[in-house]
C-alpha positions in Angstrom: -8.2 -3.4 -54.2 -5.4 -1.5 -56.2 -7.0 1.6 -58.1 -4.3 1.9 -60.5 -5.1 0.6 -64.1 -1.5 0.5 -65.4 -0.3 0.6 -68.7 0.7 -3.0 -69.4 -3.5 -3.2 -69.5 -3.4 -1.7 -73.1 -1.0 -4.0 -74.6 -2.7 -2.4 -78.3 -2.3 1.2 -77.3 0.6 1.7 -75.2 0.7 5.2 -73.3 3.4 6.6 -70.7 3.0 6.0 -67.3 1.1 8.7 -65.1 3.1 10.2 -62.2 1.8 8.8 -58.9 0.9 11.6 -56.6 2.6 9.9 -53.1 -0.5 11.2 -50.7 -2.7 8.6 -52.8 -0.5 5.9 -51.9 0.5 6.5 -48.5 -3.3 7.1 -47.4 -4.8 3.7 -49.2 -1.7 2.3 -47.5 -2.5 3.2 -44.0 -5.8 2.4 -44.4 -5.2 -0.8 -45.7 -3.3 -1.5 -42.4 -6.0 -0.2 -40.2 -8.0 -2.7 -42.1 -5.7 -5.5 -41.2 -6.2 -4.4 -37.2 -9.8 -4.8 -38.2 -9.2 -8.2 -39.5 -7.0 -9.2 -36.4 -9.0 -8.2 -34.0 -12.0 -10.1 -35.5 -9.8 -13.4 -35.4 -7.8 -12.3 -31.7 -10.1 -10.3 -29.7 -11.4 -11.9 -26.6 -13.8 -9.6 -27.2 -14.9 -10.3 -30.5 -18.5 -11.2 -28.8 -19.5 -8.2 -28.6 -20.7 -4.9 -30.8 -17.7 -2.7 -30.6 -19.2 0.5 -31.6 -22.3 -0.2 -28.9 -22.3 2.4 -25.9 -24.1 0.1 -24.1 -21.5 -3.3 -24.5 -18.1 -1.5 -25.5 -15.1 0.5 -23.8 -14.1 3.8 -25.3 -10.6 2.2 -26.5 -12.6 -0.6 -28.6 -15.2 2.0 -29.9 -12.6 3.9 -31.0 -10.5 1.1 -32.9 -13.3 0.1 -34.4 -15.0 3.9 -35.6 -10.9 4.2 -37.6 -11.7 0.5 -39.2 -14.8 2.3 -40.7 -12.8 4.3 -42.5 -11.5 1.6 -44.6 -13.9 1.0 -47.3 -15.2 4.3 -47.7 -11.1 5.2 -48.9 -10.7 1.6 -51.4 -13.9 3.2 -53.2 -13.0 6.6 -53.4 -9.6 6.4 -54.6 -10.6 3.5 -56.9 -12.6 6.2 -58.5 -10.4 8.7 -58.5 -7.8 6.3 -60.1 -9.7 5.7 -62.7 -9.8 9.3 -63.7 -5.9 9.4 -63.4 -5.4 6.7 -65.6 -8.1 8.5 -68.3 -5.8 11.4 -68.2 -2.8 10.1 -68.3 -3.4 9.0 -71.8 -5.9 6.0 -72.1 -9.5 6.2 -74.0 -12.3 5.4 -72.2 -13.1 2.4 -74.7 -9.7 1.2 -72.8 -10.9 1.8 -69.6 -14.3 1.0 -69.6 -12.8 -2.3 -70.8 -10.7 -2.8 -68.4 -13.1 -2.0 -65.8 -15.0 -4.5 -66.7 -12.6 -7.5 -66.6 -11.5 -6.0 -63.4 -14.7 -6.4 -61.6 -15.6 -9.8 -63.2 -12.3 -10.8 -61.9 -12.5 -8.9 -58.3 -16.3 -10.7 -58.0 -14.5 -14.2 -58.8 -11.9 -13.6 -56.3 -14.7 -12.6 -53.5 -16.6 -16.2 -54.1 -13.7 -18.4 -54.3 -9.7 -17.5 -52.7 -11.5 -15.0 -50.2 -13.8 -16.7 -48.9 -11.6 -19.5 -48.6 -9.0 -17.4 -46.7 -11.9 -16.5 -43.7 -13.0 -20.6 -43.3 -9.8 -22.1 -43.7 -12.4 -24.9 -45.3 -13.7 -25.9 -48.8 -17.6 -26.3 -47.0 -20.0 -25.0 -49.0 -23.0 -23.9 -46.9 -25.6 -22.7 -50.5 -25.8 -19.0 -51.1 -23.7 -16.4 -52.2 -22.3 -13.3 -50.5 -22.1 -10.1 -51.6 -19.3 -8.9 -49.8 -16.6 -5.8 -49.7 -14.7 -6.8 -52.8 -18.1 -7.8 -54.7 -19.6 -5.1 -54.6 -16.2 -3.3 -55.4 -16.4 -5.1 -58.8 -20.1 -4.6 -59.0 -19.7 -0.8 -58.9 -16.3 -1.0 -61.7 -18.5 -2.7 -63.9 -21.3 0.1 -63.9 -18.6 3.1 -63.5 -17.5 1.7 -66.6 -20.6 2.9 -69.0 -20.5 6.3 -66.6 -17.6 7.1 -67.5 -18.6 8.0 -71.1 -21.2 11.1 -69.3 -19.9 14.2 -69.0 -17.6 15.0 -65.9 -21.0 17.0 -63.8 -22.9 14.9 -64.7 -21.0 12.0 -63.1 -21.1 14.2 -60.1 -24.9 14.7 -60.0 -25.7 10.5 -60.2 -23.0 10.3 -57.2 -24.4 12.7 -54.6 -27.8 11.7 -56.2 -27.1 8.0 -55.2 -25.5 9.3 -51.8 -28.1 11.7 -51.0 -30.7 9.5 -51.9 -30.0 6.3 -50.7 -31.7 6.0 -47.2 -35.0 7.0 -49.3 -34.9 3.4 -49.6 -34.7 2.4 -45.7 -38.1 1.2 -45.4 -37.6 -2.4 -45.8 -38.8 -5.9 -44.3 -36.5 -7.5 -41.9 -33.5 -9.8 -42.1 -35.3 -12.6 -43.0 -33.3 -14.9 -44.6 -30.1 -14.7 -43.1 -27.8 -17.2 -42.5 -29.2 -18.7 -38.9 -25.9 -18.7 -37.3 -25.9 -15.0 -37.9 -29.1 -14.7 -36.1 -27.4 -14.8 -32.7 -23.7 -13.6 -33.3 -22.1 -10.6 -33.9 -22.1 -10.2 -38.3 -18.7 -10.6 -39.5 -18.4 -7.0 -40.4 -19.1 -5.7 -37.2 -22.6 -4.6 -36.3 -24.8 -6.7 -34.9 -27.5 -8.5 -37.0 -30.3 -8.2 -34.5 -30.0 -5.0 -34.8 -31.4 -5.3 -38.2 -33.5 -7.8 -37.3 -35.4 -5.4 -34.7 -36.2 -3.9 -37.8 -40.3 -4.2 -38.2 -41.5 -4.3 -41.7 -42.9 -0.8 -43.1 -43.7 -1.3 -46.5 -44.7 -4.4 -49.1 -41.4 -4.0 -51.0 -40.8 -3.7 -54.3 -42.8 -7.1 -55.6 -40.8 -9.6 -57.7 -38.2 -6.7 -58.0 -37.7 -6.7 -54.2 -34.1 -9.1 -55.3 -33.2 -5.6 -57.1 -33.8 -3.2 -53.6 -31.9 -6.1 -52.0 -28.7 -5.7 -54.3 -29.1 -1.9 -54.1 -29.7 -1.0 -50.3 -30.1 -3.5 -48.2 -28.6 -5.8 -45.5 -30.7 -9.0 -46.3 -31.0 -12.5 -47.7 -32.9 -13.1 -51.3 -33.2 -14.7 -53.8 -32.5 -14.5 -57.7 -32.8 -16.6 -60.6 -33.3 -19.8 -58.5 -29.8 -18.6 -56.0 -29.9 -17.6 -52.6 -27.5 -14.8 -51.9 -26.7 -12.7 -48.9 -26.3 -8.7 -49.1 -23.7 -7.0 -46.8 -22.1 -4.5 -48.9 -25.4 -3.4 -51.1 -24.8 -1.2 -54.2 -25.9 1.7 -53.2 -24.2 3.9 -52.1 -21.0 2.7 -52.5 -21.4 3.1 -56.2 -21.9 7.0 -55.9 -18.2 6.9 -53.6 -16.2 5.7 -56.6 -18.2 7.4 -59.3 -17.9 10.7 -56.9 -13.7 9.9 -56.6 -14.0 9.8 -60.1 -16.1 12.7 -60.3 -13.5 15.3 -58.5 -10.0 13.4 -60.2 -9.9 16.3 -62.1 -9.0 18.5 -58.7 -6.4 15.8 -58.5 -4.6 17.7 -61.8 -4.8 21.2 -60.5 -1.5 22.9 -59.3 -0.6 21.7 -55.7 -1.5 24.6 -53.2 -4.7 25.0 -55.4 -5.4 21.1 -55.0 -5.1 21.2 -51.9 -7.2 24.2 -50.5 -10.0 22.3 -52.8 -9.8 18.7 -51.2 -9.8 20.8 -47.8 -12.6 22.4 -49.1 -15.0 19.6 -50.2 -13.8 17.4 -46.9 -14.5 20.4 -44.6 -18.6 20.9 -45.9 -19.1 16.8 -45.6 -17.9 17.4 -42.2 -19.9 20.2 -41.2 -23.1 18.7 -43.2 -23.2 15.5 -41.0 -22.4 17.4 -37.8 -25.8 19.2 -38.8 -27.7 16.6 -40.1 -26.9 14.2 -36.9 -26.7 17.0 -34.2 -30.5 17.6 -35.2 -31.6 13.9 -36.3 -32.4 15.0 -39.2 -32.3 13.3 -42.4 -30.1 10.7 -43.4 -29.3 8.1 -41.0 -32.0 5.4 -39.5 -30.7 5.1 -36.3 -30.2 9.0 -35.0 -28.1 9.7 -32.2 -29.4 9.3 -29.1 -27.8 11.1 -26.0 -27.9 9.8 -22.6 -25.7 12.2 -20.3 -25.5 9.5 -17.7 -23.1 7.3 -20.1 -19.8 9.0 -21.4 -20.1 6.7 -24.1 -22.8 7.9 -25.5 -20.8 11.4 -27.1 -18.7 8.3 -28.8 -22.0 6.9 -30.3 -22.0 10.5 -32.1 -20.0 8.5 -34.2 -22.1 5.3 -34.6 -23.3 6.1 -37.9 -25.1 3.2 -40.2 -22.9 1.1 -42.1 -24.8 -1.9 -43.0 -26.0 -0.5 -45.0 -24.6 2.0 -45.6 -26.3 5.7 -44.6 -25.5 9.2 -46.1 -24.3 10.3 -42.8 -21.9 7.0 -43.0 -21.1 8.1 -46.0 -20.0 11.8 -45.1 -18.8 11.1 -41.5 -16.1 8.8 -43.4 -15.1 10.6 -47.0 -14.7 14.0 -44.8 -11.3 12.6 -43.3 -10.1 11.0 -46.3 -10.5 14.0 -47.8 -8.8 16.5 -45.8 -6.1 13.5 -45.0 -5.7 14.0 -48.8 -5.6 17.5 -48.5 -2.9 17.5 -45.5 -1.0 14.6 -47.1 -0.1 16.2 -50.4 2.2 18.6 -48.7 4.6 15.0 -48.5 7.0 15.2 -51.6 9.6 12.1 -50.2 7.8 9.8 -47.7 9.8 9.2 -44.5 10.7 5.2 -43.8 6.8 5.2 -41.8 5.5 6.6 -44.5 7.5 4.2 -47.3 5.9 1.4 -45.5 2.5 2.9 -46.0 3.4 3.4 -49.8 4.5 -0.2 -50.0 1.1 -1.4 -48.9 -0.9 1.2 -51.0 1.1 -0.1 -54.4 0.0 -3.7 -54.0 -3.3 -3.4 -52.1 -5.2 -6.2 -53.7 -2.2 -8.4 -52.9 -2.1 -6.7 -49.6 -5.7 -7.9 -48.8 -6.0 -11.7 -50.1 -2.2 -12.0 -48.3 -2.8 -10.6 -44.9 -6.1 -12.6 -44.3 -4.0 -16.1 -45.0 -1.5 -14.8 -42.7 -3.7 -13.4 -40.0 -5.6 -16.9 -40.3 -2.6 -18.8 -40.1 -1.5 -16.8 -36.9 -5.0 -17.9 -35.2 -4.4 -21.5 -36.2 -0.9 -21.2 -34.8 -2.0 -19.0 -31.3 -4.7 -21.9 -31.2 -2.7 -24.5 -30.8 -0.4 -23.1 -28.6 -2.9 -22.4 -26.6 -4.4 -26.3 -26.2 -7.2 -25.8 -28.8 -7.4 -28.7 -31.9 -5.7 -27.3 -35.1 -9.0 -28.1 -36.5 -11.0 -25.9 -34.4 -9.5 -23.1 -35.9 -10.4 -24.0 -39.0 -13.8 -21.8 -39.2 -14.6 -18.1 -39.8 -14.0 -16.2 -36.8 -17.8 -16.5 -35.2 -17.2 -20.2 -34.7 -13.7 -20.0 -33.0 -13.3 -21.4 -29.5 -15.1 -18.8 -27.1 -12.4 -18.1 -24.6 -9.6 -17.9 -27.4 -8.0 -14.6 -27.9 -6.5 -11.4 -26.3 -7.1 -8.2 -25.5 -6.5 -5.3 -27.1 -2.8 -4.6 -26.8 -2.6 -8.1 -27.6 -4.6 -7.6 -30.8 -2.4 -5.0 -31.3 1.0 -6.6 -31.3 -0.4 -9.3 -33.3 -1.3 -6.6 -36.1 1.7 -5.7 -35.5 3.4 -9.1 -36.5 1.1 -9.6 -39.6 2.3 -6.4 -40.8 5.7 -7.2 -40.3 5.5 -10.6 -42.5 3.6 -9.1 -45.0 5.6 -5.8 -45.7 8.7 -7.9 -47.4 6.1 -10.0 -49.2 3.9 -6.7 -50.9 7.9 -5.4 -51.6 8.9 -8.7 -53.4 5.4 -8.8 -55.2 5.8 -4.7 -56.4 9.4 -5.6 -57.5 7.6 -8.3 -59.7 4.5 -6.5 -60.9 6.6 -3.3 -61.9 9.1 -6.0 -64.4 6.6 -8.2 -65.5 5.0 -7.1 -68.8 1.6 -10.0 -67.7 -1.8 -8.3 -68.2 -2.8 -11.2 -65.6 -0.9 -9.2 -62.9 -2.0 -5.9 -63.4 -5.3 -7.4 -62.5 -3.5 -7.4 -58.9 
């Protein structure tokens, strides 16, 4: 999910290479590993049966692993965005980028359908239907940030907090009617439970034969288009308006340093204080407001328990206010220490990073399932149909993160060494 366009992309027009600012890559770094502690624990977790971020099923420990997991997303859009407006001032045209950005999401939306999706099923089954998942709608939103690129710079900001702002005006919607039927009755395999969709009760007629489009755009659903059944997770909106907002405020990214950071604090500290506001009061912005019930401490934790799929405004500002002031508190870090290097390392080669660590992560289960008396074969499934009792709890979740990082770290190194001598367009695309 690398949101560097480098300059081996513009064989025609080469340019000199931008300088990397060191806070961008060590915070896409660390959250690409708390996305891989995501990823174990949905392969290792004895508790994987359950809705982690649900006060009424979950421990504090697992609510909290999970709420920093949410972060994850939020940060590959953002800073794709705001990569995209480094690489535009370091030199580039937009004809170049826009290009670019379009290849790149083609290619990212290819990647989704076929080496990702065999990486979770360990299989070559093809069940009908397509899903639009993290890394397609990643593509999806390069493609259209490629023609808004060419509006002026407040502009681009207005659509973004427009989209943002706007996007739970479009909540009203019909159940989840055509999802996948072992979905009905499991946990979805990004973390919140489909029922709780499902409960859902119909509250409008839709949008007609453009109800596919509200599908694509806001929704967590099943539809259909042009004859193909396809399956919505990561919807359009808003994640659109992240990476067109990242790209939006780059150019606070080019101010002097002290000045840079005293704005990212800045813009992170109002998202914060906006959602506290919004969801303190139930007011707009989220479908499912918080609800208090003093006689369960967890229920302060479900503060947090904001709308993912999909996605609400008080999702979206409960997640990019950390990023944001991580940024801001980051860019004091000139030389990265050796915890910080490894962070780097994964934040240089994160689309690599990504399609590696779920190959190795299944590889481990296969391995862990054996070991533990289950058929190699039975691990050969996404992780809703792995054996019921296989698994760990969380500190073994933990060290097994802990592992995958380990064998993954020299690999992303090799793979940068590679990247950074070879003069392929091909691998830029990684």
């Amino acid at each position: 999910m690398s949101n560097t366009i480098s300059p081996e992309n513009s064989v025609e027009h080469p340019v000199p290479k931008r300088e990397r600012l060191p806070s961008i890559d060590i915070l896409r770094g660390f959250v690409m590993a708390i996305m891989a502690l995501d990823h174990v624990r949905d392969y290792f977790s004895i508790d994987r049966g359950i809705s982690w971020m649900d006060p009424e099923q979950s421990r504090a420990e697992l609510m909290v692993t999970r709420w920093f997991a949410q972060l994850c997303a939020p940060a590959f859009f953002l800073l794709a965005g705001m990569g995209v407006f480094l690489s535009l001032s370091g030199g580039k045209s937009k004809r170049t980028i826009a290009g670019f950005l379009i290849k790149r999401g083609l290619f990212l939306i290819l990647l989704d359908l076929t080496l990702v999706r065999i990486a979770w099923d360990f299989n070559f089954r093809y069940d009908g239907g397509l899903w639009f998942i993290v890394l397609t709608c990643l593509g999806a939103s390069m493609i259209v940030l490629a023609g808004l690129i060419y509006l002026p710079n407040f502009w681009i900001i207005v659509v973004s907090l427009v989209i943002i702002g706007g996007c739970n005006l479009l909540d009203p919607r019909p159940a989840v009617e055509k999802a996948p039927a072992e979905l009905k009755t499991a946990e979805d395999p990004l973390g919140d439970e489909v029922k709780e969709d499902l409960d859902i009760p119909k509250t409008d007629e839709g949008w007609g034969r453009f109800e596919p489009l509200r599908t694509l755009l806001h929704s967590r659903a099943g539809d259909t288009l042009f004859g193909i059944d396809f399956y919505v997770t990561y919807s359009l909106f808003p994640w659109l308006g992240i990476m067109s907002l990242g790209y939006g405020i780059g150019p606070v990214l080019k101010m002097e340093s002290s000045r840079r950071r005293r704005r990212l604090f800045l813009i992170g500290l109002s998202f914060l204080v906006t959602f506290v506001v919004l969801r303190y009061f139930r007011l707009y912005g989220d479908p499912r407001p918080w609800d208090p019930h003093p006689e369960n401490p967890l229920t302060y934790l479900a503060f947090f328990r904001t709308k993912k799929y999909p996605t609400s405004l008080q999702h979206v500002l409960l997640t990019l206010a950390p990023l944001l002031l991580a940024l801001a508190m980051l860019d004091r870090i000139k030389t990265p220490n050796a915890i910080g290097r490894w962070f780097v390392q994964f934040g240089r080669a994160p689309l690599f990073f990504y399609l590696l660590h779920i190959y190795v992560l299944h590889a481990l289960a296969v391995l862990v399932g054996w070991a533990q008396g289950y058929k190699p074969t039975d691990m050969l499934e996404l992780y809703l149909k792995l054996p019921e009792n296989f698994g760990f709890g969380l500190p073994g979740v933990f060290l097994v993160w802990l592992v995958v990082l380990a064998i993954c770290f020299p690999i992303c190194l090799w793979f940068d060494r590679v990247k950074r001598r070879s003069k392929s367009v091909w691998l830029s695309y990684l």
